[in-house]
TIRO-2110 file (N, C-alpha, C; in Angstrom, 1 decimal):
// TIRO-2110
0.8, -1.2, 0.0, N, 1, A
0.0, 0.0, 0.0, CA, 1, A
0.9, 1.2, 0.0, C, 1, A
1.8, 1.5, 0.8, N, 2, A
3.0, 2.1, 0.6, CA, 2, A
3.3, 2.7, -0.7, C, 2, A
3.8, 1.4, -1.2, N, 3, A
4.5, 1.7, -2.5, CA, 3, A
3.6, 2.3, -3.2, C, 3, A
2.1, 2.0, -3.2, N, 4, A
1.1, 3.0, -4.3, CA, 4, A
1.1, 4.5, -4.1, C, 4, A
0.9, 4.6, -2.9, N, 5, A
1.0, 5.7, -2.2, CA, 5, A
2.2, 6.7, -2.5, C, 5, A
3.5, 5.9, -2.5, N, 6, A
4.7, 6.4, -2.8, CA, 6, A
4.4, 6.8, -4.9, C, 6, A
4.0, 5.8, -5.3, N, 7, A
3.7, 6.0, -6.4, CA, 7, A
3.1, 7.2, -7.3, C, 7, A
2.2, 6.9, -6.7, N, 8, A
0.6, 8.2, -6.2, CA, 8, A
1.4, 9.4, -6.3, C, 8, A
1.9, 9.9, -5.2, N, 9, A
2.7, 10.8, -4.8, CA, 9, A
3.8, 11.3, -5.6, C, 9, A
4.6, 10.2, -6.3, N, 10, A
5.6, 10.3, -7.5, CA, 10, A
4.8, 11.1, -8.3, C, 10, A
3.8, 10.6, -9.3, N, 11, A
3.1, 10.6, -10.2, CA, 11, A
2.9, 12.0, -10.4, C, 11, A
2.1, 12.3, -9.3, N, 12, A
1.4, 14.1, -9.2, CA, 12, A
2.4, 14.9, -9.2, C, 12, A
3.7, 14.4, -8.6, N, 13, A
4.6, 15.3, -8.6, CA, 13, A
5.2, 15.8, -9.6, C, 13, A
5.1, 14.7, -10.4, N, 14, A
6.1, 14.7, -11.3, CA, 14, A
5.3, 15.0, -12.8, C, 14, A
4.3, 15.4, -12.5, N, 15, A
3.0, 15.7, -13.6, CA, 15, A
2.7, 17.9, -13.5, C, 15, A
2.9, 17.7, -12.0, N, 16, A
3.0, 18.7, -11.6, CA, 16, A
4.1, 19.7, -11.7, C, 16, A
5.0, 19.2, -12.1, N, 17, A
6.8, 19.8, -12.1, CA, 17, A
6.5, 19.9, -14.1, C, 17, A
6.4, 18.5, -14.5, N, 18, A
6.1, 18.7, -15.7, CA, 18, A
5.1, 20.3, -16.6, C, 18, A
4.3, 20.3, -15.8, N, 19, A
3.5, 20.8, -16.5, CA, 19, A
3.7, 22.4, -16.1, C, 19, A
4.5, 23.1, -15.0, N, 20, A
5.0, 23.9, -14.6, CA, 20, A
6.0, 24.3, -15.8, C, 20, A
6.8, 23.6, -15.1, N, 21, A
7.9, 23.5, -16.3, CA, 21, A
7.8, 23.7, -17.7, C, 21, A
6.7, 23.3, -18.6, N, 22, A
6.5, 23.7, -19.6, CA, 22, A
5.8, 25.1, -19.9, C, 22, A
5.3, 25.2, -18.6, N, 23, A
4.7, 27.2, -18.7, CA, 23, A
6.2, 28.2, -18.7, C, 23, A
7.0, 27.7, -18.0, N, 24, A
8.1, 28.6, -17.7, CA, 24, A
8.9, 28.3, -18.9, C, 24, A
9.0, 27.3, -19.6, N, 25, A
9.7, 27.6, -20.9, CA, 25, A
8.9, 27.5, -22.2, C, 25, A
8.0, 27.7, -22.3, N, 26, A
7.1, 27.8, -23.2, CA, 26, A
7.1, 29.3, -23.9, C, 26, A
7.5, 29.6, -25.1, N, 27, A
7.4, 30.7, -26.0, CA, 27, A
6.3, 31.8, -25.5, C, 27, A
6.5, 32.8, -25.6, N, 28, A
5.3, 33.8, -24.9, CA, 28, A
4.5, 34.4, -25.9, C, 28, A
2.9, 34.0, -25.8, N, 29, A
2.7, 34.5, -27.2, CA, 29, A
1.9, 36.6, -26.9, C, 29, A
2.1, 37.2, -28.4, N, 30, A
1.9, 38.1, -27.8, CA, 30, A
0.2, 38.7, -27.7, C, 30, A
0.2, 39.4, -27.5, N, 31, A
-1.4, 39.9, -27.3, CA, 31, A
-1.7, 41.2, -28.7, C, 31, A
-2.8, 41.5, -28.8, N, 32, A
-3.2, 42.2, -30.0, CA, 32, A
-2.6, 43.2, -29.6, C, 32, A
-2.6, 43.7, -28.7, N, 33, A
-2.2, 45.2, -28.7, CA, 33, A
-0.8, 45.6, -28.2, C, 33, A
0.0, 44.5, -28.3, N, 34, A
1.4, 44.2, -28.3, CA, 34, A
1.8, 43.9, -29.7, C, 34, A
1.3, 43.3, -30.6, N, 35, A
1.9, 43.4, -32.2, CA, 35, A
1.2, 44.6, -33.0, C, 35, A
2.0, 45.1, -33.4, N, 36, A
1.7, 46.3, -34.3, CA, 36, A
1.8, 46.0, -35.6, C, 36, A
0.4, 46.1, -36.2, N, 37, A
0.8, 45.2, -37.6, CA, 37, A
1.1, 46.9, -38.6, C, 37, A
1.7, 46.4, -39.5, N, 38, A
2.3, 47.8, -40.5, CA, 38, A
0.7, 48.2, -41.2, C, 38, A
1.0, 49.6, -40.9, N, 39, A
-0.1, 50.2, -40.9, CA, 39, A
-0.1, 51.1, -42.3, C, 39, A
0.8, 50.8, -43.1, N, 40, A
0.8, 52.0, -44.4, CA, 40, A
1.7, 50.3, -45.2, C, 40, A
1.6, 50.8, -46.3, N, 41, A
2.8, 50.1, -47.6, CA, 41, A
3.7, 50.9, -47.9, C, 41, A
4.7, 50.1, -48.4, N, 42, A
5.8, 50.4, -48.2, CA, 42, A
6.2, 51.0, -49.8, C, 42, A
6.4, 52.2, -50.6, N, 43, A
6.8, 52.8, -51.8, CA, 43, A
7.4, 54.0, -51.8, C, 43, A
8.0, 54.3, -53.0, N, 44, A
8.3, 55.5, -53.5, CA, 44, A
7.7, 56.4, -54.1, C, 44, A
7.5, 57.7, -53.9, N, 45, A
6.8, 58.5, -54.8, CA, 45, A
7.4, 59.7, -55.1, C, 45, A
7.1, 60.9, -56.0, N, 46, A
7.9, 61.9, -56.0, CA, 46, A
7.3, 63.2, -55.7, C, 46, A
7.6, 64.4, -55.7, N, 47, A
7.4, 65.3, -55.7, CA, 47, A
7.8, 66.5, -56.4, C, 47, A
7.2, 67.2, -56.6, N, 48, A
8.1, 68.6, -57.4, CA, 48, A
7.4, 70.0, -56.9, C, 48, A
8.1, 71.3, -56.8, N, 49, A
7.6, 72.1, -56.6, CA, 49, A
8.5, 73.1, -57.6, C, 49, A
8.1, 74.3, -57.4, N, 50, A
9.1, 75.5, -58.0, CA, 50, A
9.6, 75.9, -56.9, C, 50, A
10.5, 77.2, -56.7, N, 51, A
11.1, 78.0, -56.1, CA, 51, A
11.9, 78.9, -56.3, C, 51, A
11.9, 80.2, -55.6, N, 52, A
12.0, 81.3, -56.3, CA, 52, A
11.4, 82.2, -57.7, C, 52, A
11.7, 83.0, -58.0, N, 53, A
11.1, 83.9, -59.4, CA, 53, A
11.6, 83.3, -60.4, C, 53, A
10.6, 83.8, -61.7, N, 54, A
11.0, 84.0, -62.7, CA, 54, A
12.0, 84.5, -63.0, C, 54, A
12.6, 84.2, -64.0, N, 55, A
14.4, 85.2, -64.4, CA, 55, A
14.1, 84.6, -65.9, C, 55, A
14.0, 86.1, -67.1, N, 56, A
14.0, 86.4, -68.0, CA, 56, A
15.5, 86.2, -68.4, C, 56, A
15.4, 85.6, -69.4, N, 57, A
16.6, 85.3, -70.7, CA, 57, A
16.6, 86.0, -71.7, C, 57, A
17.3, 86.4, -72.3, N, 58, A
16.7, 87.1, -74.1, CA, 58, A
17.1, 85.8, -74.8, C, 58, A
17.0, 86.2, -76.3, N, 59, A
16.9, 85.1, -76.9, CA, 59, A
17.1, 86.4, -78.5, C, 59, A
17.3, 87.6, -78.6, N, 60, A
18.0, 88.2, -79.3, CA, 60, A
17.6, 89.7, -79.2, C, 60, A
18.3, 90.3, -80.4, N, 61, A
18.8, 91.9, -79.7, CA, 61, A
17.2, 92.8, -79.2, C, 61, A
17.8, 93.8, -79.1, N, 62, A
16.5, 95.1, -78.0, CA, 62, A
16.7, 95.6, -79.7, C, 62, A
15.1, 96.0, -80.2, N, 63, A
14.8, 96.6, -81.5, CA, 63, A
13.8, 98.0, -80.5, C, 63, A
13.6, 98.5, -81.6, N, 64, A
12.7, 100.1, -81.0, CA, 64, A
12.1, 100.7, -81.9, C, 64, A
10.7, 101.2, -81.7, N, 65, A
10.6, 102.3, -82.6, CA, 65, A
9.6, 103.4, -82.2, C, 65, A
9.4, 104.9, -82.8, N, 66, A
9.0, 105.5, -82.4, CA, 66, A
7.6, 105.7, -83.0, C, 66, A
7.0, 106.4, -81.8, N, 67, A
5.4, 106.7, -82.7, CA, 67, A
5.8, 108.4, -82.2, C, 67, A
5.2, 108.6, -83.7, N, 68, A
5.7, 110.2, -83.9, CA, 68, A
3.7, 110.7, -83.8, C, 68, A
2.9, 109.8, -83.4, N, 69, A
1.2, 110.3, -83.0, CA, 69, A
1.3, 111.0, -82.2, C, 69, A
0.3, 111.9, -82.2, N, 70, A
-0.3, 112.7, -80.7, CA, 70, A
-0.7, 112.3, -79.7, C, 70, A
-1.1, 110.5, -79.8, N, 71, A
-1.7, 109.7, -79.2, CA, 71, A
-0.9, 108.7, -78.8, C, 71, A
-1.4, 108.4, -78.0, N, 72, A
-0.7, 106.4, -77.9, CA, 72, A
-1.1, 105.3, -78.8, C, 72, A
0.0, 104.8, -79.6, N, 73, A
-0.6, 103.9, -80.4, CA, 73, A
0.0, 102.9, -80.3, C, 73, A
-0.5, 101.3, -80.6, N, 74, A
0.2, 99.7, -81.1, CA, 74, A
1.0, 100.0, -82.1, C, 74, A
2.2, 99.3, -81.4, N, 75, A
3.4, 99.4, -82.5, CA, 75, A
3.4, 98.0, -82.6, C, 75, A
3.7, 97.4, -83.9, N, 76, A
4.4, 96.2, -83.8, CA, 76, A
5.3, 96.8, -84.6, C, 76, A
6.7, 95.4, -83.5, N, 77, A
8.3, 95.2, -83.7, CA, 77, A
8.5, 94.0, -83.9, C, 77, A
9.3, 93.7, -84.5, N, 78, A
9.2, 92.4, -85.5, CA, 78, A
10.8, 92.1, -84.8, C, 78, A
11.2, 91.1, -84.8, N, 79, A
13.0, 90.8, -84.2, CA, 79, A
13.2, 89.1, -84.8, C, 79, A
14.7, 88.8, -85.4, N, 80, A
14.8, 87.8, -85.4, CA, 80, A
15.8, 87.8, -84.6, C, 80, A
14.8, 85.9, -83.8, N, 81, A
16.2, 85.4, -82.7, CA, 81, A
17.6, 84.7, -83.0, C, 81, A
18.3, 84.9, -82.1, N, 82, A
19.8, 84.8, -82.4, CA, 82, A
20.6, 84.3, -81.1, C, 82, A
19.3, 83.8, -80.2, N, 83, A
19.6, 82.6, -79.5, CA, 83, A
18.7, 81.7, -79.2, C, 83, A
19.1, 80.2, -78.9, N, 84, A
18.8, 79.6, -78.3, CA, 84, A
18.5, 78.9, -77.0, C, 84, A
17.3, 78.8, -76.5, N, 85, A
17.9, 78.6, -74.7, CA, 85, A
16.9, 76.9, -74.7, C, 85, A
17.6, 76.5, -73.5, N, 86, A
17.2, 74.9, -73.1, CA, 86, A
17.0, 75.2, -72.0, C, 86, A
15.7, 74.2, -70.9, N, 87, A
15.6, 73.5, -70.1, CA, 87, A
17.2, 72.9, -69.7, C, 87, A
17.3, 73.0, -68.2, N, 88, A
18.8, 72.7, -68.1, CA, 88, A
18.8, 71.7, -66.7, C, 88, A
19.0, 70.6, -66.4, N, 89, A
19.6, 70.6, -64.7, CA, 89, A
20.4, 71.3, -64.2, C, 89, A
20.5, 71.3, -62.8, N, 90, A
20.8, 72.5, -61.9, CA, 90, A
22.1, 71.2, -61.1, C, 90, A
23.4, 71.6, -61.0, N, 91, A
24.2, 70.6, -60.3, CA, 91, A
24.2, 69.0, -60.7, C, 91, A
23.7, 68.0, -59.5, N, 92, A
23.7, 66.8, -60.3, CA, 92, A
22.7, 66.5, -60.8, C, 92, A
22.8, 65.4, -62.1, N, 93, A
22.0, 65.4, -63.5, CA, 93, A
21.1, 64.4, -62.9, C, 93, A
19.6, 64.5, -62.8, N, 94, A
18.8, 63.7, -62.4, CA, 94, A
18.6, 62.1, -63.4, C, 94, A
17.2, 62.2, -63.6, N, 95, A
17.1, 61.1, -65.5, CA, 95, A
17.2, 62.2, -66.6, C, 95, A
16.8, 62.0, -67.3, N, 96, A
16.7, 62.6, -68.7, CA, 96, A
16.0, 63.7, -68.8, C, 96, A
16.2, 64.6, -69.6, N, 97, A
15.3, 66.1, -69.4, CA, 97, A
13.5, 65.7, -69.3, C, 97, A
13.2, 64.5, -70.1, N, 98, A
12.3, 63.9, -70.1, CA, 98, A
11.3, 63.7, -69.2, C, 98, A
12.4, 62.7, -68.4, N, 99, A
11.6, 62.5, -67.2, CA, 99, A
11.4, 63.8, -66.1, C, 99, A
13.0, 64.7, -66.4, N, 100, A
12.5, 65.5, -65.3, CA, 100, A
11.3, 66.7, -65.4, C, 100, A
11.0, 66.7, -66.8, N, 101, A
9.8, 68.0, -67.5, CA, 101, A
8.8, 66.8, -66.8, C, 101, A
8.7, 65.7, -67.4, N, 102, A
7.0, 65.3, -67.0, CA, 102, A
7.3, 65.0, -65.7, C, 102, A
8.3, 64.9, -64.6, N, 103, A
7.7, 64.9, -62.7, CA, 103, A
7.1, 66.5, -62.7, C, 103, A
8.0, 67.3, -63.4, N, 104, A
7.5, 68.4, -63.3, CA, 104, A
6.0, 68.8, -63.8, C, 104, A
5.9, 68.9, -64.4, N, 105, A
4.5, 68.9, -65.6, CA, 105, A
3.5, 67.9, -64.2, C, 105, A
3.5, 66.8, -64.1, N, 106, A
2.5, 65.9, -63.2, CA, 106, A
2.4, 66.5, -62.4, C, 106, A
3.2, 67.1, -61.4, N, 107, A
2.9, 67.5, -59.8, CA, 107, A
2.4, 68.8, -59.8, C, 107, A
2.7, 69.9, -60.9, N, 108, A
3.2, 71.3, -60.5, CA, 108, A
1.6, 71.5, -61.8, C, 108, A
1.5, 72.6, -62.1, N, 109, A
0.7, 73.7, -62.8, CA, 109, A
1.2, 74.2, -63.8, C, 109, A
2.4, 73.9, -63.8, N, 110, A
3.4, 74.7, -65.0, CA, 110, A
3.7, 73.6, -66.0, C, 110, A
4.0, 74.0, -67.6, N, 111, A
4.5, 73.6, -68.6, CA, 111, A
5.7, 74.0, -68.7, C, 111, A
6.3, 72.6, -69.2, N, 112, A
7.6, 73.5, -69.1, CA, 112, A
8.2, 72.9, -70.8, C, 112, A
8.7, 73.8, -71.3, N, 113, A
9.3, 73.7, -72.6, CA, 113, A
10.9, 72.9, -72.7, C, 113, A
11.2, 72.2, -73.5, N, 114, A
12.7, 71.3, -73.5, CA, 114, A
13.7, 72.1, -74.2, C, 114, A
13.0, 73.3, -75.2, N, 115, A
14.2, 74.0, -76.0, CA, 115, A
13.4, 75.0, -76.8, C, 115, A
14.6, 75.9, -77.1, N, 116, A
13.4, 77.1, -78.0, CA, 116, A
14.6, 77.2, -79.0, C, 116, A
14.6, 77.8, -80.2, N, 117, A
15.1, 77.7, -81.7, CA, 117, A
15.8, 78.8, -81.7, C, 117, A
16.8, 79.4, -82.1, N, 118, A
16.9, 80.7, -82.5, CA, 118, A
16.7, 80.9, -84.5, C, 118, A
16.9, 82.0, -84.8, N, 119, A
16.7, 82.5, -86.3, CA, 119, A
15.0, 82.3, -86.3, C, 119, A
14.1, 82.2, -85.5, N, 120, A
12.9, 82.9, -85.7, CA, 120, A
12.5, 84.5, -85.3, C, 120, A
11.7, 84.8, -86.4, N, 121, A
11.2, 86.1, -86.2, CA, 121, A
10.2, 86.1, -85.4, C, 121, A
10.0, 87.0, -84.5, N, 122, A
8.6, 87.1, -83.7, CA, 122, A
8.6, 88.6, -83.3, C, 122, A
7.0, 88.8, -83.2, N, 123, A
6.4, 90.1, -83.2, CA, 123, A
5.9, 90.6, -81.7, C, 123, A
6.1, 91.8, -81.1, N, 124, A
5.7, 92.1, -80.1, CA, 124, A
4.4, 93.7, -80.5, C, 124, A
3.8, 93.3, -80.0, N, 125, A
2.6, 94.0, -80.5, CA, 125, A
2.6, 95.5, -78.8, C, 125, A
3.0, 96.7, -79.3, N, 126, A
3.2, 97.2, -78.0, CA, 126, A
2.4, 98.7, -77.9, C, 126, A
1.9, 98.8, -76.3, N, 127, A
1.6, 100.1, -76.8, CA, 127, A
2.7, 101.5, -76.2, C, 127, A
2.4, 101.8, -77.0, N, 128, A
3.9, 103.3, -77.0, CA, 128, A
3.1, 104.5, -76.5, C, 128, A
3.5, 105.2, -75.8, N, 129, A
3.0, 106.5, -75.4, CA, 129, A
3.6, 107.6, -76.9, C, 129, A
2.5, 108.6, -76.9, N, 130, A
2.6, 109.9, -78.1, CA, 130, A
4.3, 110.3, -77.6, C, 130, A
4.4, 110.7, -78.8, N, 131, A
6.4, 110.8, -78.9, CA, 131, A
7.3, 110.5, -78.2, C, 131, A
7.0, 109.1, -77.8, N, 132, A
7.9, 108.4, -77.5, CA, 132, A
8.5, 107.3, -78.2, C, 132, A
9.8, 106.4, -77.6, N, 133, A
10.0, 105.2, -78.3, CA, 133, A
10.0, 104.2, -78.0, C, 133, A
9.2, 102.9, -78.3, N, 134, A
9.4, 101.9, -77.6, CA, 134, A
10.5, 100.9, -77.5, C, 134, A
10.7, 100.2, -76.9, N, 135, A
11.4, 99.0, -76.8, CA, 135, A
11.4, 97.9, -76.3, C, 135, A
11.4, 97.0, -76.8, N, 136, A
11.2, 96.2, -76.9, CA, 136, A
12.5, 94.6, -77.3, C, 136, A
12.4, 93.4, -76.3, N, 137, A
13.6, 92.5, -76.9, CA, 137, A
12.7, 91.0, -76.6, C, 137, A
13.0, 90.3, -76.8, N, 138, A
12.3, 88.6, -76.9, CA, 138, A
13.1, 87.5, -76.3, C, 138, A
12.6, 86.8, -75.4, N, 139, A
13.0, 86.1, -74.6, CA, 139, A
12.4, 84.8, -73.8, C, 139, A
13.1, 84.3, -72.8, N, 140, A
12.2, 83.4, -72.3, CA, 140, A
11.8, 83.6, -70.7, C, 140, A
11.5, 82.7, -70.3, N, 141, A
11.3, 82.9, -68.8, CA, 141, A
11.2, 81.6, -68.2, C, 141, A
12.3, 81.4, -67.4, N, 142, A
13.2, 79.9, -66.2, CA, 142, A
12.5, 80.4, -65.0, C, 142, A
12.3, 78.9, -64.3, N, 143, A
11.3, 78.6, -63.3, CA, 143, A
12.7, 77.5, -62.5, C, 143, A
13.1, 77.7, -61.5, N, 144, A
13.8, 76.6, -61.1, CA, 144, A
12.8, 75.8, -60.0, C, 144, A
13.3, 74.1, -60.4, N, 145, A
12.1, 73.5, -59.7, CA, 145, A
13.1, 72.5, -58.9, C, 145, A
12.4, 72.1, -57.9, N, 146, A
13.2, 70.5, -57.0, CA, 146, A
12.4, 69.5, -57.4, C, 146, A
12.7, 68.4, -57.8, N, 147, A
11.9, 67.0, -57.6, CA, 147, A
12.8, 66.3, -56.8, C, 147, A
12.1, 65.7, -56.1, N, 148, A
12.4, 64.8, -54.4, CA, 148, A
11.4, 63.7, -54.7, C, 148, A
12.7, 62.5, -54.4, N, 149, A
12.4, 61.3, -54.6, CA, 149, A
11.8, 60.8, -52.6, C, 149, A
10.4, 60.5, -52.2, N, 150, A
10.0, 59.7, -51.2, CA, 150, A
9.9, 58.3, -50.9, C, 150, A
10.6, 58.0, -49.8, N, 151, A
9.7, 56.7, -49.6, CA, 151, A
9.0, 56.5, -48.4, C, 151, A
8.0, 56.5, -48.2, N, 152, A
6.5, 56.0, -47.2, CA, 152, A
6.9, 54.6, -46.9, C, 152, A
7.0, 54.9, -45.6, N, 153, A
7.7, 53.7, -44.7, CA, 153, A
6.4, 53.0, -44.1, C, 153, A
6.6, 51.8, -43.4, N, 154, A
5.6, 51.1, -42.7, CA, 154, A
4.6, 51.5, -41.8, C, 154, A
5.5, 52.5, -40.8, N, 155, A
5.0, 53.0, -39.8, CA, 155, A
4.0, 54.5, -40.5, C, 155, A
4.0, 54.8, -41.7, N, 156, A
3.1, 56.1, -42.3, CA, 156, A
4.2, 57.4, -42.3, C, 156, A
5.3, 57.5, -41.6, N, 157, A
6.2, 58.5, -41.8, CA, 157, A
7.3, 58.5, -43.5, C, 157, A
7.2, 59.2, -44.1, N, 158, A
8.2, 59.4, -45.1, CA, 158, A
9.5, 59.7, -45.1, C, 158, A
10.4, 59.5, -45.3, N, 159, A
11.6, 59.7, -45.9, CA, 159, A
11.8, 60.5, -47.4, C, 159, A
12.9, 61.3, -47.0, N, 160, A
13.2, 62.2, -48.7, CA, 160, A
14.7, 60.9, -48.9, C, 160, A
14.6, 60.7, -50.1, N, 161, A
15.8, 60.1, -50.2, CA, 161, A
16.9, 60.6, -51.5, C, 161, A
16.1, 61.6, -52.2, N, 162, A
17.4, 62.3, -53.4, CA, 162, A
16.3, 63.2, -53.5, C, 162, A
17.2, 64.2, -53.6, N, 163, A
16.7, 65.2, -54.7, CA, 163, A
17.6, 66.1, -55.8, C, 163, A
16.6, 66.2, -56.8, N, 164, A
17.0, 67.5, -58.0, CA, 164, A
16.9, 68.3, -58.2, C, 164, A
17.3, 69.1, -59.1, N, 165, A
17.3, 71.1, -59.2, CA, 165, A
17.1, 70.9, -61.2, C, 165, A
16.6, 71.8, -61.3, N, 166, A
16.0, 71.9, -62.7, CA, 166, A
15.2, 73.2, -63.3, C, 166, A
16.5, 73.6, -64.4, N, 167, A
16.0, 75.2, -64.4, CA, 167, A
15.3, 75.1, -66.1, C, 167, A
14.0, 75.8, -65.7, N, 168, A
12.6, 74.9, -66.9, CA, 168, A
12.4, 76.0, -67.2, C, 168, A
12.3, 76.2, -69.0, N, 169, A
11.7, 76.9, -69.3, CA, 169, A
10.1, 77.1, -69.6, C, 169, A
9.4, 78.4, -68.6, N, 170, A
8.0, 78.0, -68.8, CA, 170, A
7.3, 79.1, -69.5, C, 170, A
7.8, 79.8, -70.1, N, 171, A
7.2, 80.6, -71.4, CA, 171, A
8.5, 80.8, -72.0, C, 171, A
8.0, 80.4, -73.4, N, 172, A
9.3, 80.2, -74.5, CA, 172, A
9.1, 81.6, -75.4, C, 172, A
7.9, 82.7, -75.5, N, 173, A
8.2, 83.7, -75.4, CA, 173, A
7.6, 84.7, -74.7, C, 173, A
8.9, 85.6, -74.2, N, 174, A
8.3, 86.3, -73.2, CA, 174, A
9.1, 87.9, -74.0, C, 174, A
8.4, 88.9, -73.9, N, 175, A
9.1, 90.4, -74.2, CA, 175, A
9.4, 91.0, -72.8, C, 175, A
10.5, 91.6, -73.1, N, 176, A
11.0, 92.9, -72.4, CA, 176, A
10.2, 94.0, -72.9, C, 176, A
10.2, 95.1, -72.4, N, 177, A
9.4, 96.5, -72.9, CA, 177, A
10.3, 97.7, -72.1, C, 177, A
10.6, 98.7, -72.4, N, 178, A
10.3, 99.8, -72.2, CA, 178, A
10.2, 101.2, -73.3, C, 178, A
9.8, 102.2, -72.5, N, 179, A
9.7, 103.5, -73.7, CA, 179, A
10.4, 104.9, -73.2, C, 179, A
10.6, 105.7, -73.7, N, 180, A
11.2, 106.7, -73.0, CA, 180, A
11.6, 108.0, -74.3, C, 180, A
11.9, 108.7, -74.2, N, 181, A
11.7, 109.8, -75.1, CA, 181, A
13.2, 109.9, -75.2, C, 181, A
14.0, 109.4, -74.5, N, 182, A
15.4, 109.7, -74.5, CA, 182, A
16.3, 108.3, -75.8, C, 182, A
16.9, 108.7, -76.3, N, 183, A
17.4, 107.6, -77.5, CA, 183, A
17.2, 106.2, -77.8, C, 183, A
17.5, 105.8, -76.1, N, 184, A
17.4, 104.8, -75.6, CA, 184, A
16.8, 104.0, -74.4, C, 184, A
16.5, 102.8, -73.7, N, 185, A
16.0, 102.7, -72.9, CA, 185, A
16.2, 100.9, -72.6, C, 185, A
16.7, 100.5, -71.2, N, 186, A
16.9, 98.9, -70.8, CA, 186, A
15.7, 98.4, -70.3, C, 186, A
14.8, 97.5, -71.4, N, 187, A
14.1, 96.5, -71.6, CA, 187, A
14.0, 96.1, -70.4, C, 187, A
12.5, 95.9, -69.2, N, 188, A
12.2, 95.3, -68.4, CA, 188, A
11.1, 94.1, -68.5, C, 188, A
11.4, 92.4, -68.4, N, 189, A
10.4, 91.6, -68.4, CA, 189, A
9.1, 91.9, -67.3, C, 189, A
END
């Protein structure tokens, strides 16, 4: 009787230690509100903006002429160009003018042109005050822009991870003007 007893007592003990034992090394599992499951996907996207002014280029000479009316009248001045200007990157060279006109173009409001011709004639239709002269020169007008490469991390915060400089032209023609009764006068866009 003993020995069952002794047995008995083995048994539970040893069922008891067992089953302890396997709580205390048993993997801990976690609770919901202890795993954070990723709350965003994981991509790249880009951005573009402009910054700073406009800044006028010519694209050939200052022409002028006078209205000898008592009035103010529309002159047209006629000028052929005798330069050329391009869309240009700014420092280091991003992709291709390509790609960087259409990030630009997608994000932003602005058109931006890849290149303008010179040896065209173009007309500036102006109005001139009575005895004065006008003037007038033909040009373009650069927009510098940044495109910034993102990536949207797991947790919903972004990362910048490159960015670009890109000086765009966004009117391929723009006039200078001024008038003044004196011989001459420096053309303001």
């Amino acid at each position: 009787m003993r020995t069952r007893i002794k047995h008995a007592a083995y048994a539970t003990t040893t069922a008891a230690a067992l089953t302890f034992g396997s709580l205390a090394i048993s993997p801990g599992t976690a609770t919901a509100s202890e795993v954070r499951p990723q709350a965003c996907d994981v991509f790249t996207f880009y951005t573009a903006h402009p910054y700073g002014k406009t800044k006028f280029k010519s694209r050939g000479p200052v022409v002028g002429k006078y209205n000898s009316s008592a009035s103010s009248s529309w002159l047209n001045m006629s000028v052929k160009t005798t330069k050329s200007r391009s869309t240009t990157w700014i420092g280091e060279v991003g992709g291709s003018l390509d790609w960087g006109i259409g990030k630009i173009e997608a994000k932003t409001s602005y058109e931006v042109s890849k290149k303008v011709s010179s040896g065209v004639t173009v007309t500036n239709r102006m109005r001139v005050d009575a005895k004065k002269r006008g003037f007038t020169q033909p040009g373009v007008l650069y927009r510098k822009f940044e495109i910034e490469k993102h990536r949207q991390n797991g947790n919903c915060s972004t990362t910048r991870l490159k960015s670009w400089y890109m000086n765009g032209i966004v009117a391929k023609l723009h006039f200078a003007e001024c008038q003044t009764k004196r011989p001459s006068c420096k053309p303001k866009p």
